[in-house]
C-alpha positions as CSV (number, residue, x, y, z in Angstrom):
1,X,0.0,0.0,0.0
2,X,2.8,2.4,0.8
3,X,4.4,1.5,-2.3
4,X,1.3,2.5,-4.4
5,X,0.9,5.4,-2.4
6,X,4.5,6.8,-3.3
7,X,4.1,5.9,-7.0
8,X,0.3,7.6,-7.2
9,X,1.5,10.9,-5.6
10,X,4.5,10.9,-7.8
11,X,2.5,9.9,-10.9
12,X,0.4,13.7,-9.2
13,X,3.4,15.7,-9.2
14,X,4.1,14.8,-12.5
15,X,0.6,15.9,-13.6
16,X,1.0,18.9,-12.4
17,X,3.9,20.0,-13.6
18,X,2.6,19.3,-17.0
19,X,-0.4,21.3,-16.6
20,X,0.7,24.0,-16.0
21,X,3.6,23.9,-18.5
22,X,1.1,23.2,-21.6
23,X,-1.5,24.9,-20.1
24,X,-2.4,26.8,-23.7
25,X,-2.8,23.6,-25.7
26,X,-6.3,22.5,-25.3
27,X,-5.5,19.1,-26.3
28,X,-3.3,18.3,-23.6
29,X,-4.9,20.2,-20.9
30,X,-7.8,17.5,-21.6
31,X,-5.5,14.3,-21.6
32,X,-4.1,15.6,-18.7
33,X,-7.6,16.4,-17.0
34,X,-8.3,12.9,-17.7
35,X,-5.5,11.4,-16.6
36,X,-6.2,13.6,-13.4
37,X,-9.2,12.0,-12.6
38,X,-8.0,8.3,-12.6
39,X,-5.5,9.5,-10.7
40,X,-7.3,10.9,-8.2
41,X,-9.6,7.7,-8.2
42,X,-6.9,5.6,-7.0
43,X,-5.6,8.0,-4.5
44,X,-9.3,8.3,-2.7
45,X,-8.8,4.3,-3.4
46,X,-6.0,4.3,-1.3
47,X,-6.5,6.7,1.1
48,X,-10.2,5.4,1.8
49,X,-8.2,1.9,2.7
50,X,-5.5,3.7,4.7
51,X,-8.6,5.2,6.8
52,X,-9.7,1.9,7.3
53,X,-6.4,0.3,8.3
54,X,-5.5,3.5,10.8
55,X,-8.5,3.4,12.5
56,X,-8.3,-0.2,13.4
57,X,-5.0,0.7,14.4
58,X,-5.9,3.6,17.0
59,X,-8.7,1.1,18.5
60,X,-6.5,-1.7,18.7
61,X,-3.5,0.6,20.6
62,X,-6.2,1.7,22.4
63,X,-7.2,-1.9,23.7
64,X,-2.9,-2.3,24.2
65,X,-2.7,0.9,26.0
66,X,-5.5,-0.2,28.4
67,X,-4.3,-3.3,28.7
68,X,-0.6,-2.1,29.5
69,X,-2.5,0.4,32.1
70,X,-4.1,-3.0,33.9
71,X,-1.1,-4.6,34.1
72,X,1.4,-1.9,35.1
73,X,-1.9,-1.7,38.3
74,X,-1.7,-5.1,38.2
75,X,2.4,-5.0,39.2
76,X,2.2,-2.4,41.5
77,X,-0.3,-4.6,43.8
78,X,2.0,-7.8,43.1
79,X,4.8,-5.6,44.5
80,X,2.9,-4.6,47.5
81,X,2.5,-8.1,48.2
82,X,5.3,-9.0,47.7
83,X,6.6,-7.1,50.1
84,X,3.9,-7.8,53.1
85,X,4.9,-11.2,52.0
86,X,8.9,-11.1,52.7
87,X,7.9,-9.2,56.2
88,X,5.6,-12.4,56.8
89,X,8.3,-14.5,55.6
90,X,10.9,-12.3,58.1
91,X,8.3,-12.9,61.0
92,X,7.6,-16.4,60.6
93,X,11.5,-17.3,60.1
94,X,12.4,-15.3,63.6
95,X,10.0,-17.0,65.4
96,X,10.7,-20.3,64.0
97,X,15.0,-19.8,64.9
98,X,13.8,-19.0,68.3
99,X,11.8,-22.3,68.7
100,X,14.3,-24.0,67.5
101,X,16.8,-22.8,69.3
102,X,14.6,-23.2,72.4
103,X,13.8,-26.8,71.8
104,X,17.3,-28.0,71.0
105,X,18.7,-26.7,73.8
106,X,16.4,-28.1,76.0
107,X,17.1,-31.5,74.2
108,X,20.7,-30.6,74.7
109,X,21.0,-30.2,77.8
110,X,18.8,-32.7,79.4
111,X,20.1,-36.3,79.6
112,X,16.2,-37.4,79.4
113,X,17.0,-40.4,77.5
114,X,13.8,-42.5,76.3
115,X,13.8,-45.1,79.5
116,X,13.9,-41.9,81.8
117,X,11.0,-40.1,79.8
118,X,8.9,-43.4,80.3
119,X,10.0,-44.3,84.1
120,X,9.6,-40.4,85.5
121,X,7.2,-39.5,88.0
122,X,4.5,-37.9,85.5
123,X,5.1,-39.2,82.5
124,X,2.1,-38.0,81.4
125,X,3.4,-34.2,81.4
126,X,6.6,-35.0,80.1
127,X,5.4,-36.3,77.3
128,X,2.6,-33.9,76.5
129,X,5.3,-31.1,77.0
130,X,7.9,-32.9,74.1
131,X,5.1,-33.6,71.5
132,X,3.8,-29.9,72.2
133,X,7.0,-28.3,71.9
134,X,8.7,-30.7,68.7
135,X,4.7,-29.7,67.1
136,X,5.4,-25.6,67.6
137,X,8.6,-26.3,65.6
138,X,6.3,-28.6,63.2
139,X,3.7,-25.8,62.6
140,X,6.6,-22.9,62.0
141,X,8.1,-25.3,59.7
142,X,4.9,-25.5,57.7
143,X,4.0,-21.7,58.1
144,X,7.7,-20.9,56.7
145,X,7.0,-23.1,53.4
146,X,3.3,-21.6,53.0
147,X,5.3,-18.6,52.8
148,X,8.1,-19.3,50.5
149,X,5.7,-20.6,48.6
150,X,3.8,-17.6,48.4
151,X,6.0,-14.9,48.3
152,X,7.9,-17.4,45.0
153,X,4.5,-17.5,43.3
154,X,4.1,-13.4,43.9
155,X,8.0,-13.1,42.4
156,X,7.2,-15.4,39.7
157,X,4.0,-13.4,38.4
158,X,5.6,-10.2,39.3
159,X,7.9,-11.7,36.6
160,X,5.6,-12.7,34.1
161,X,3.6,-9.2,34.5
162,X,6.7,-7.7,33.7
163,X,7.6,-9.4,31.0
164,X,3.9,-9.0,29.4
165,X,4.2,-5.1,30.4
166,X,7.9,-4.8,28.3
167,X,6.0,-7.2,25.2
168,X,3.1,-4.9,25.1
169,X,5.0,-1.7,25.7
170,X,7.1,-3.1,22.4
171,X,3.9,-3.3,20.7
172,X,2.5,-0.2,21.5
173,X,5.3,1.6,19.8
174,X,5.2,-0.4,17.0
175,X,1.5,0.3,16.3
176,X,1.8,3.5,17.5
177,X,4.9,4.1,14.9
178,X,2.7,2.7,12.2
179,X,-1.1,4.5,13.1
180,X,1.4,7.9,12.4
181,X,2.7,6.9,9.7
182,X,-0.5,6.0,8.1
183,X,-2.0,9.1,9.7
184,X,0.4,11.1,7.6
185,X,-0.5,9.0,4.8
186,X,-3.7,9.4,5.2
187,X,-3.3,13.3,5.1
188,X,-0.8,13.3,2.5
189,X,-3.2,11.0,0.3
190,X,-6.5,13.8,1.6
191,X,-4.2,16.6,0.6
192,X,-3.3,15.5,-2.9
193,X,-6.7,14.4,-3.4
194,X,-8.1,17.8,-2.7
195,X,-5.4,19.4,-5.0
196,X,-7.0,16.8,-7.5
197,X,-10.5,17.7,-7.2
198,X,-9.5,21.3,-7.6
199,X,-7.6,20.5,-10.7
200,X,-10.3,18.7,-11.8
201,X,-12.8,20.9,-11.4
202,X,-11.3,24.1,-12.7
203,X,-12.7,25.0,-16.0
204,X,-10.4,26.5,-18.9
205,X,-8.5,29.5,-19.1
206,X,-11.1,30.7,-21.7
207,X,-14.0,29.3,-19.7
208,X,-13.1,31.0,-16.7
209,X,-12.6,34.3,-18.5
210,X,-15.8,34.1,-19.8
211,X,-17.5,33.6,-16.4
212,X,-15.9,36.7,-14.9
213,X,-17.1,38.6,-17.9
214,X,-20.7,37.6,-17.2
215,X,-20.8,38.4,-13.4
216,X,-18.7,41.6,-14.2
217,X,-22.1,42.5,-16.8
218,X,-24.3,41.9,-13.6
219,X,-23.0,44.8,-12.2
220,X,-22.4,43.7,-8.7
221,X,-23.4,46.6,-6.5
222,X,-19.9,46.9,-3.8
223,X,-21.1,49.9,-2.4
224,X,-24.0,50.5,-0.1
225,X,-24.7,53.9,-1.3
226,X,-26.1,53.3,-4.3
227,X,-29.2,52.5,-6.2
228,X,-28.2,50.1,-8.5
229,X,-30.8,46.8,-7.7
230,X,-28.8,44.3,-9.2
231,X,-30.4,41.3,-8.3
232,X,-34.0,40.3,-6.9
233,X,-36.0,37.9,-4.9
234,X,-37.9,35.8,-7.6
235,X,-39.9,34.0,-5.2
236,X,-43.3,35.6,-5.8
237,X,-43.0,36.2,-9.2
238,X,-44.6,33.6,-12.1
239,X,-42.4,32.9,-14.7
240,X,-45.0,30.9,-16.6
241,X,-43.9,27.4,-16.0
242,X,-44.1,25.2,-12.9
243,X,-42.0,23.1,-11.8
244,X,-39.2,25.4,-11.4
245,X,-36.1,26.0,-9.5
246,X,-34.0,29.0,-8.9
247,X,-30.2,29.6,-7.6
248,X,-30.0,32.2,-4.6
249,X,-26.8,33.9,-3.9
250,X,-25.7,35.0,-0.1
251,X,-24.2,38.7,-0.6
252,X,-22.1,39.9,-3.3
253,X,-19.2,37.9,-3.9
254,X,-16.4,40.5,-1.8
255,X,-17.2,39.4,1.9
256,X,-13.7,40.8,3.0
257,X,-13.6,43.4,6.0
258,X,-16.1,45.6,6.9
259,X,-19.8,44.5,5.7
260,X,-21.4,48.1,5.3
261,X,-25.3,46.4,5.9
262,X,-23.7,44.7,8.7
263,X,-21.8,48.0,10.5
264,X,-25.8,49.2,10.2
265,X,-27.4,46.7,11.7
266,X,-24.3,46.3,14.2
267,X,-24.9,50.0,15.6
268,X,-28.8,49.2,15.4
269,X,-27.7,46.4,18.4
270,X,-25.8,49.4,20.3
271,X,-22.7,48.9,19.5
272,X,-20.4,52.3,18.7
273,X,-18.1,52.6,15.9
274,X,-15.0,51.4,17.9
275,X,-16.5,48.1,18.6
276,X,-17.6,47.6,14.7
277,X,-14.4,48.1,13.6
278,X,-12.6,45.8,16.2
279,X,-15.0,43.0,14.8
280,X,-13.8,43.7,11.2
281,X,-10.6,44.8,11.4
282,X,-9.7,42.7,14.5
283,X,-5.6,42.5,14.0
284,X,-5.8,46.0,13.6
285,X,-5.4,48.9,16.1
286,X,-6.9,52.4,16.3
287,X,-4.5,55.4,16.2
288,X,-6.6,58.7,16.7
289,X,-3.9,61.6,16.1
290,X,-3.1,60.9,12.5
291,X,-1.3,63.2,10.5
292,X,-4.5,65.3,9.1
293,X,-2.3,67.3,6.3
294,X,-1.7,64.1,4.0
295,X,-2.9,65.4,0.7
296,X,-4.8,63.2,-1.7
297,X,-5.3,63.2,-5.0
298,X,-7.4,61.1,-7.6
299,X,-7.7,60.0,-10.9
300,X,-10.1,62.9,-11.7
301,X,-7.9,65.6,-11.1
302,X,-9.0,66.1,-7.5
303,X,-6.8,67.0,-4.7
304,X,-6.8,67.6,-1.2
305,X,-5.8,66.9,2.5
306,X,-6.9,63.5,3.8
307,X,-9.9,64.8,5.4
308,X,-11.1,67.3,2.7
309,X,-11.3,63.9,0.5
310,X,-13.1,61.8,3.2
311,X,-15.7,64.1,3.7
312,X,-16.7,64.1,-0.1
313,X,-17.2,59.5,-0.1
314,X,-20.5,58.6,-0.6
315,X,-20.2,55.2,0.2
316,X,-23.1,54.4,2.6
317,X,-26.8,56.2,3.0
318,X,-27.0,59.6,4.8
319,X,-30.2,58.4,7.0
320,X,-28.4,55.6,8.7
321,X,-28.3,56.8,11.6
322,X,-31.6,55.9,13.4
323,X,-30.4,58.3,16.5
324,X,-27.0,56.4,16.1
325,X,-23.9,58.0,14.1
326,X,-21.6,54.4,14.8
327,X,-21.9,53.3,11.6
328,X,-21.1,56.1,9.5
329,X,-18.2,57.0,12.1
330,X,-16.8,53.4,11.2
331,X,-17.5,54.2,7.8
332,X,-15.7,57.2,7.8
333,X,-12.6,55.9,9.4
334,X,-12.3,53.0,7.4
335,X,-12.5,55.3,4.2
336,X,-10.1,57.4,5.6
337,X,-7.7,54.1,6.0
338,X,-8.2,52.4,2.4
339,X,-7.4,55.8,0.9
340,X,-3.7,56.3,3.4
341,X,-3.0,52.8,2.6
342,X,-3.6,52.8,-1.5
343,X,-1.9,55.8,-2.4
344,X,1.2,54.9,0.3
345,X,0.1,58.3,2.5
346,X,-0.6,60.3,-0.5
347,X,2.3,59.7,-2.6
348,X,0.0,57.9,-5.7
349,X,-3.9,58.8,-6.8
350,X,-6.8,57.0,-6.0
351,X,-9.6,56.5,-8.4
352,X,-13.2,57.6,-7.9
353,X,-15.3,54.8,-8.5
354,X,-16.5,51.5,-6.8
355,X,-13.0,50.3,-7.8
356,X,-11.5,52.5,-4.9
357,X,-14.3,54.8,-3.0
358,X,-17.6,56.1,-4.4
359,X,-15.2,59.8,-4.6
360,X,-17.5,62.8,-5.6
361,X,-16.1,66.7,-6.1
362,X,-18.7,68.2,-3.5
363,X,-18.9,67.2,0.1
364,X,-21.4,65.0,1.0
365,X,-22.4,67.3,4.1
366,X,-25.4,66.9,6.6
367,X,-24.8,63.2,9.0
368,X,-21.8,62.3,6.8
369,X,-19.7,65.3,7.4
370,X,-20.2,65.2,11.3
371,X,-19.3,61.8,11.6
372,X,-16.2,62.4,9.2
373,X,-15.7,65.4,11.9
374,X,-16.2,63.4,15.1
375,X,-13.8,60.9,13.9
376,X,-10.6,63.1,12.9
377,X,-7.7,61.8,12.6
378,X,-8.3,58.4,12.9
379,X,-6.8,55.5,11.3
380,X,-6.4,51.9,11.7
381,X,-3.1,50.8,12.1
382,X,-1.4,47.6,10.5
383,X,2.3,47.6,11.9
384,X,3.9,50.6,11.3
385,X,0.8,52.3,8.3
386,X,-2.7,52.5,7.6
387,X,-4.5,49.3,7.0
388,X,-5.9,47.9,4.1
389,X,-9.3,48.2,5.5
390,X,-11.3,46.4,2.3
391,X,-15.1,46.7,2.9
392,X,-18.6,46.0,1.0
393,X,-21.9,46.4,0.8
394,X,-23.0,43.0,1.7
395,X,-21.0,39.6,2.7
396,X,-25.0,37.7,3.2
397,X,-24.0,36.8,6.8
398,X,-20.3,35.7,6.5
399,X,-16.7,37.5,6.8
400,X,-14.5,35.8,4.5
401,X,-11.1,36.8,5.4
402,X,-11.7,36.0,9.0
403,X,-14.1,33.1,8.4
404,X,-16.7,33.6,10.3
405,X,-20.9,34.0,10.7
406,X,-21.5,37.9,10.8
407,X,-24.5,37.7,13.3
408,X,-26.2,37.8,16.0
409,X,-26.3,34.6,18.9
410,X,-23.4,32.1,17.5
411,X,-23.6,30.5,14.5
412,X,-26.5,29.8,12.6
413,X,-27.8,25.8,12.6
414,X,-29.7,26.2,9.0
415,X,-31.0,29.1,6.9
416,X,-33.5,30.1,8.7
417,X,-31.5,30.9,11.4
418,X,-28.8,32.1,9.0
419,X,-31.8,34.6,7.7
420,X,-33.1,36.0,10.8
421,X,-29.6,36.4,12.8
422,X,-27.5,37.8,9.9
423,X,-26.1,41.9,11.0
424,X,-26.5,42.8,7.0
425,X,-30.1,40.5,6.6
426,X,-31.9,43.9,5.7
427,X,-29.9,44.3,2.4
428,X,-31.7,43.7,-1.0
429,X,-28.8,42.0,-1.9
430,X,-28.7,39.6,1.1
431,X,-30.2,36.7,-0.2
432,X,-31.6,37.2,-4.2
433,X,-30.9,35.4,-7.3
434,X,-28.9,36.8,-10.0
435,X,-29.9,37.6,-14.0
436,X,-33.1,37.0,-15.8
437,X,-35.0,36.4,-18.8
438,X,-37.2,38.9,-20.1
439,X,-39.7,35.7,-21.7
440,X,-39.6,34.5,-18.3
441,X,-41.7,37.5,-16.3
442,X,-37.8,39.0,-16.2
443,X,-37.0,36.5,-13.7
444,X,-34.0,34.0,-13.1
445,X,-36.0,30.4,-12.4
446,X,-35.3,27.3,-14.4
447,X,-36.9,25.0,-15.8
448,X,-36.5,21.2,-14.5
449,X,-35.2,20.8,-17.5
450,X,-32.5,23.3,-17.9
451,X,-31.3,22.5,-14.0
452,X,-31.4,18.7,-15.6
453,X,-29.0,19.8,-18.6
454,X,-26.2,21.6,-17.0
455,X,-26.0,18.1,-14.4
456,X,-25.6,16.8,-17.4
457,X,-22.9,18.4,-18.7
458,X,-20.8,17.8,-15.5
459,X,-21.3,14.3,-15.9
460,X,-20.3,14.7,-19.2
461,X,-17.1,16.8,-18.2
462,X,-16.0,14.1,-15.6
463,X,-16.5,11.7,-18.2
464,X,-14.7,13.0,-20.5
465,X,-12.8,16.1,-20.0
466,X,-12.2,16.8,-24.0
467,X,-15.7,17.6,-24.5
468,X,-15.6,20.4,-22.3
469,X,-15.1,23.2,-25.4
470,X,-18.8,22.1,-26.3
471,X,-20.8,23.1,-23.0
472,X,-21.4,26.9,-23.1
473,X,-24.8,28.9,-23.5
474,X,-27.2,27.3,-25.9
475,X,-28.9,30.5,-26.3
476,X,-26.0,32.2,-27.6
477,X,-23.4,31.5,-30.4
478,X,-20.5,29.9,-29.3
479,X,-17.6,32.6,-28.2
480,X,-14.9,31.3,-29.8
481,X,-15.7,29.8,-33.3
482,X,-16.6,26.0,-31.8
483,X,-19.5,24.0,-31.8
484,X,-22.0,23.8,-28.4
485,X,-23.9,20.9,-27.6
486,X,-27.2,21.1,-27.0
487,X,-29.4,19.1,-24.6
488,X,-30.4,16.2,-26.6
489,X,-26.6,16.0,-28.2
490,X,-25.0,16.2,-24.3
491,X,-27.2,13.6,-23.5
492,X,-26.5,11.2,-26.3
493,X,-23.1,12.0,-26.0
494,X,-23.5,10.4,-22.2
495,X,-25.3,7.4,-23.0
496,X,-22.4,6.9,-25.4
497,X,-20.2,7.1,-22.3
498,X,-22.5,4.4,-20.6
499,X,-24.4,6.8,-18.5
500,X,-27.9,7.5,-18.2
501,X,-28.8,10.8,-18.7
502,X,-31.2,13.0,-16.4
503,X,-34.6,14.5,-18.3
504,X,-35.9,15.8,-15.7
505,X,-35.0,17.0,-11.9
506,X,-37.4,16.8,-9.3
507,X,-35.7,17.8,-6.0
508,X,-32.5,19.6,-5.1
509,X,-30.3,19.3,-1.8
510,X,-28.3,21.6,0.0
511,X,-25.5,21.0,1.9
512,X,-23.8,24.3,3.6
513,X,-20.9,25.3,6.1
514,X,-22.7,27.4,8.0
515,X,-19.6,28.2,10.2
516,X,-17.5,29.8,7.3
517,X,-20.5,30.3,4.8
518,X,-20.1,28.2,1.9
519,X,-22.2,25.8,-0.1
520,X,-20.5,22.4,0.5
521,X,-22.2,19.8,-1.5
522,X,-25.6,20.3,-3.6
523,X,-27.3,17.0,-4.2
524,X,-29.9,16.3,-7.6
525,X,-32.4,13.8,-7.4
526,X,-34.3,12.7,-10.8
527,X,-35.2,10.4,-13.7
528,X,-31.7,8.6,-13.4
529,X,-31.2,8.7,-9.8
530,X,-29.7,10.8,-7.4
531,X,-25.6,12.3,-7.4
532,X,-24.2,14.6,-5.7
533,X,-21.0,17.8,-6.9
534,X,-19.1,19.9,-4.4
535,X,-20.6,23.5,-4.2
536,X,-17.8,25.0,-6.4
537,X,-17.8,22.1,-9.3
538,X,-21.5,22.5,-9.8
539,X,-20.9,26.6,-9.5
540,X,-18.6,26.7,-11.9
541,X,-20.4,25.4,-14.5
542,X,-23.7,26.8,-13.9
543,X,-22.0,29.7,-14.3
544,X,-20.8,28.7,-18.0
545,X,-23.9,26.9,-19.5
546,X,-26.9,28.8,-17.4
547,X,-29.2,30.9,-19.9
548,X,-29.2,34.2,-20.7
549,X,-26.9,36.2,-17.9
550,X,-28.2,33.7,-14.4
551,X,-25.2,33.3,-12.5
552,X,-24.5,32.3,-8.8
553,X,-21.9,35.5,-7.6
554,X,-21.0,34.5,-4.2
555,X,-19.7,31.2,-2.4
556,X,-22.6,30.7,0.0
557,X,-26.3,29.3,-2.4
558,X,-29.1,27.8,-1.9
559,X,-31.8,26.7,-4.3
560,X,-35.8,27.3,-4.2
561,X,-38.2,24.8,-5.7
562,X,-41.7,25.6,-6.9
């Protein structure tokens, strides 16, 4: 097993190494992709059995180390006795050398010879008083071997515990030398096995290029303050067909440091400006006498001391205050930060758009400016300069960079908790799905279909990775020159392969980290059964075969049925 092991991860490095050195010819990325896969079959193969074998391992050094435990309890008790025994033993042997000495002394000294013991006066006594005494010597004679015997059985299972203890102790290390090394195995195999799947599920260079310009053409809102919609919640609107499923993102697809909806419904809880930053920024500290004459300038032409520029951001609404100025304060001082730390303290320009900051010429005034005022001169500090203090409209519950739930109570148990303890659950762009189809009531559901077709094509794909060039947008001409497959031609193209091919879908599973917020697993259940992708394998290419412009934009989706 070890010797497969070494050859399959070295038969992985090789792999790799090719991919990425021909990664532009098309023809070998999809040999390669395929000899990935088998690959990584026989790794899981081997690491699945390695599982096996270390975990009878454990339970069986378990059982040893219990067992050595009882034993080395087991000695201790022997060696007590042992030594009550030898005091005994001690005892028993004094008593008998005085008895002894008594008796023969008296036998030594008295010329009582047999004809005198039977002619004296009371013969009766005499005799009683030899048989008693030659009987005490009889009985300490007998008590001393009871002894020896029993302290000699003690010494000899001392012994023998020992010698079991020093066996088992032998053993122990063995096992416990192999349980690590298949433990290391075990994660070495896991590791490369997740290198694999990643590999294996990565689309194209060209695919993947495509994808980012179709969510970059959804116009992903990043700031709070404006009144772009971007996506919608489908869920009471008629498309026109039934049944019908739909893809609905958590937040925009940013999720790194402060989560403007969040800040807001942070301060609605009572909590003040300082603490919102400490839980987005938390490796971070708060310096408030920085140098207020930095000048800035931007792309535009625009220049100005540090807090000239901060008071003219419009990056969050000017009524979100509710009685309570934290959030724009934290807003305000985290603006102030991202612009220190992109231009290097002034010494390059920032740009003016959702790129950088939401940057207009005028001041924003009214809330805005007081909170820009109350907060003067304050930065958050990363070492020695101002932070890169990232932040977005909405992260749908989650803080990516720190990996954690953004909420109220602990972490959420399931989405309806994740939905009613969420800081940033008021957002419109909390939990929506993304695009739409104008024939379709302008909405992004699916028909059973559709949802059936792009399983489909990842079937297809792990099947056979050179057919990958065919699986973009039927409703749109290929982007490249090639050919795309349609339904019916992916599907014949599978039972070609072997497989059955799914028609129809009729119910959808979920499986989430709701500690981190991702979508783990999603599981499909239909005409040909039921399987199961990884959140990001089933994302991916959603993303490249889903009509018109329906995408999936953030790590964290779940799916509605109707």
């Amino acid at each position: 097993m070890r010797k497969l092991l070494f050859i399959l991860i070295l038969t992985v490095f090789y792999f790799f190494s090719v991919f990425f050195v021909l990664a532009d010819e098309l023809a070998d990325i999809n040999h390669q992709l395929e000899n990935l896969q088998r690959t990584f079959n026989d790794i899981k193969k081997a690491a699945d059995t390695n599982e096996v074998a270390l975990a009878n391992l454990n339970k069986q050094l378990g059982q040893i180390k219990a067992k050595v435990a009882d034993i080395e309890a087991q000695i201790d008790k022997k060696e007590i006795e042992v030594k009550q025994g030898e005091q005994i033993l001690s005892y028993q042997k004094e008593l008998l050398n005085e008895r002894a000495r008594s008796y023969y002394k008296n036998i030594s000294k008295s010329t009582l010879s047999l004809i005198t013991l039977l002619t004296a006066e009371n013969l009766s006594t005499s005799l009683k008083n030899f048989v008693y005494q030659k009987s005490l010597v009889d009985e300490d004679r007998k008590t001393i071997i009871k002894v020896v015997t029993y302290v000699n059985n003690l010494e000899d299972k001392k012994v023998s515990l020992q010698s079991e203890k020093e066996r088992l102790s032998t053993l122990k290390t063995d096992i416990d030398k192999q349980s690590q090394f298949l433990a290391g195995e075990v994660a070495s195999a896991r590791k490369y096995q997740g290198e694999l799947q990643q590999k294996i599920a990565e689309l194209t260079a060209k695919q993947q290029q495509l994808i980012n310009q179709r969510l970059a053409s959804l116009n992903i809102p990043r700031s709070a303050g404006t009144s772009a919609r971007g996506c919608s919640d489908d869920r009471g609107v008629d498309p026109g067909f039934s049944p019908r499923l739909a893809f609905f993102t958590y937040g925009a697809p940013h999720r790194k440091g402060m989560n403007q909806y969040g800040a807001w419904g942070r301060a609605k809880d009572g909590q003040n400006e300082e603490q919102i930053l400490q839980a987005y920024y938390p490796n971070m500290s708060l310096k408030k006498d920085y140098d207020q004459g930095v000048q800035i300038s931007t792309t535009t032409g625009w220049s100005g001391s540090i807090e000239e520029y901060v008071k003219r951001i419009y990056e969050v609404p000017d009524s979100w205050t509710d009685n309570n100025m934290a959030v724009l304060k934290a807003q305000a001082v985290a603006a102030r930060t991202y612009a220190l730390n992109v231009t290097g303290n002034g010494s390059k320009q920032i740009c003016t758009t959702e790129q950088c900051q939401v940057f207009q010429s005028d001041p924003k005034g009214d809330n805005w400016e007081q909170a820009v005022n109350a907060t003067v001169g304050w930065v958050l500090m990363d070492g020695g300069g101002a932070g890169f203090t990232q932040y977005a409209s909405t992260h749908g519950g989650y803080i990516l960079n720190l990996g954690k739930f953004d909420g109220r109570v602990g972490n959420p148990g399931n989405f309806s908790e994740l939905n009613e303890r969420a800081y940033d659950k008021e957002s419109p762009w909390f939990y929506c799905d993304w695009g739409s189809r104008a024939n379709y009531n302008k909405t992004a559901w699916l028909k059973a279909s559709e949802v059936a077709d792009i399983v489909n094509v990842i079937l297809l794909a792990r099947a056979d990775s050179s057919t990958g060039e065919h699986f973009y947008q039927t409703d749109k001409s290929h982007p490249y020159g090639g050919e795309i497959w349609n339904e019916d031609r992916v599907k014949q193209e599978l039972r070609n392969r072997g497989t059955t091919p799914y028609n129809s879908i009729s119910d959808v599973g979920i499986s989430a980290d709701l500690n981190g917020g991702s979508t783990s697993s999603i599981n499909f259940s239909g005409d040909a059964g039921s399987i199961s992708f990884s959140g990001s394998e089933f994302k991916n290419w959603f993303n490249l075969r889903a009509p018109a412009n329906i995408q999936i934009v953030g790590p964290l989706y779940n799916v509605e049925k109707q």
